[in-house]
N, C-alpha and C positions, 0 to 999 in steps of 0.2 A: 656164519650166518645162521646155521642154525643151530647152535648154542643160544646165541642172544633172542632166537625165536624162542626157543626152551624158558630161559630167562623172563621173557615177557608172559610166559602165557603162565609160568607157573605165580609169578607178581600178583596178576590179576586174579589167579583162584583164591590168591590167600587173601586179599582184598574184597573178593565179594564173598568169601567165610565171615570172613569179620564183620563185615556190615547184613548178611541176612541174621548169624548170630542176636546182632542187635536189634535189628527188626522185630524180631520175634522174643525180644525181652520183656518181661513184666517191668512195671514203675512200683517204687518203693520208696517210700518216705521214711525216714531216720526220725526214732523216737527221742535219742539223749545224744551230747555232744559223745564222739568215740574216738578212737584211731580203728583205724583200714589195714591192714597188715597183708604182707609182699605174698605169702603164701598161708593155707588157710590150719597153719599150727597153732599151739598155743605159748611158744615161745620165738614165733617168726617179728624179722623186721619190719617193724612201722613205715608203711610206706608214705602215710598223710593222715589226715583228721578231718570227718566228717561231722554237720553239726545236723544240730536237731532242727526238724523241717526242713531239711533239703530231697529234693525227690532225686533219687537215681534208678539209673537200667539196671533189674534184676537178672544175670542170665539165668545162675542154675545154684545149685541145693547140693553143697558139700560137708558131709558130715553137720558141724555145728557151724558151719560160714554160710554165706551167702555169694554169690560171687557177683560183685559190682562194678559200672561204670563209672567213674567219677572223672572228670576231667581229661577226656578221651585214656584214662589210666584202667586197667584192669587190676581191683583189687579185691580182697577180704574181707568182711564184717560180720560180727557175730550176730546170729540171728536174732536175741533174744533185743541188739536195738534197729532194729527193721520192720515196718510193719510193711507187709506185701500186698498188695491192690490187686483182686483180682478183675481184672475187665469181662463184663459178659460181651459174647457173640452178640452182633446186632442182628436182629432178624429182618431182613426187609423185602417186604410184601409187592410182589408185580401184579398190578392188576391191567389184565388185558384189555384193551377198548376195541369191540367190533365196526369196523367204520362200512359203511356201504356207498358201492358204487354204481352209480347209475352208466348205462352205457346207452347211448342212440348209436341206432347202425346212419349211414350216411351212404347215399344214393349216388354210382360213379356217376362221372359225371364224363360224358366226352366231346372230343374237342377237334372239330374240323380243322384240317388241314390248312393251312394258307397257302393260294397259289401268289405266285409270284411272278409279275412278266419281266422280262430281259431288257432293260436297256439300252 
């Protein structure tokens, strides 16, 4: 029982790595038709072939790669066909409204007893 609790919780951390990793990727658009390669050498296997104007998730900056998402696939591309987008910060501005409240006081009010005769 708890092996497979072990099992479950360590599932889910590697699952939500993976997906805040990509939350927090840049977009990048592919200047020339390329290949993506398995790891980020210069004699690594072709993992697939990206074309030009396709946008992908940029995570990170290795050496002369790029490391990208392409088809839920994590691979390689050289930088020089990537062009990287950066996103600014949106600023957004709260502006407070003061609302006013009127209050009346209200006069108790009270309330005679009922008598009741017996039947």
């Amino acid at each position: 029982m708890r092996k497979k609790f072990l099992h479950i919780l360590l599932g889910t951390a590697t699952v939500l790595g993976c997906y805040s990793s990509l939350m927090a990727a840049e977009i990048g658009i592919v200047n020339s038709n390329t290949k993506a390669f398995v790891t980020p050498e210069e004699d690594a296997k072709v993992s697939l072939r990206v074309f030009e104007g396709e946008e992908v998730a940029v995570n990170q900056e290795i050496n002369d790669y790029y490391e990208i998402v392409v088809d839920d696939e994590i691979v390689y591309i050289e930088k020089e066909y990537i062009t990287v987008q950066v996103e600014k910060p949106e600023v957004v501005e709260e502006v407070a409204e003061t609302v006013e409240t009127v209050v009346t006081p209200v006069e108790p009010t009270v309330v005679a007893p009922v008598q009741t005769t017996p039947v």
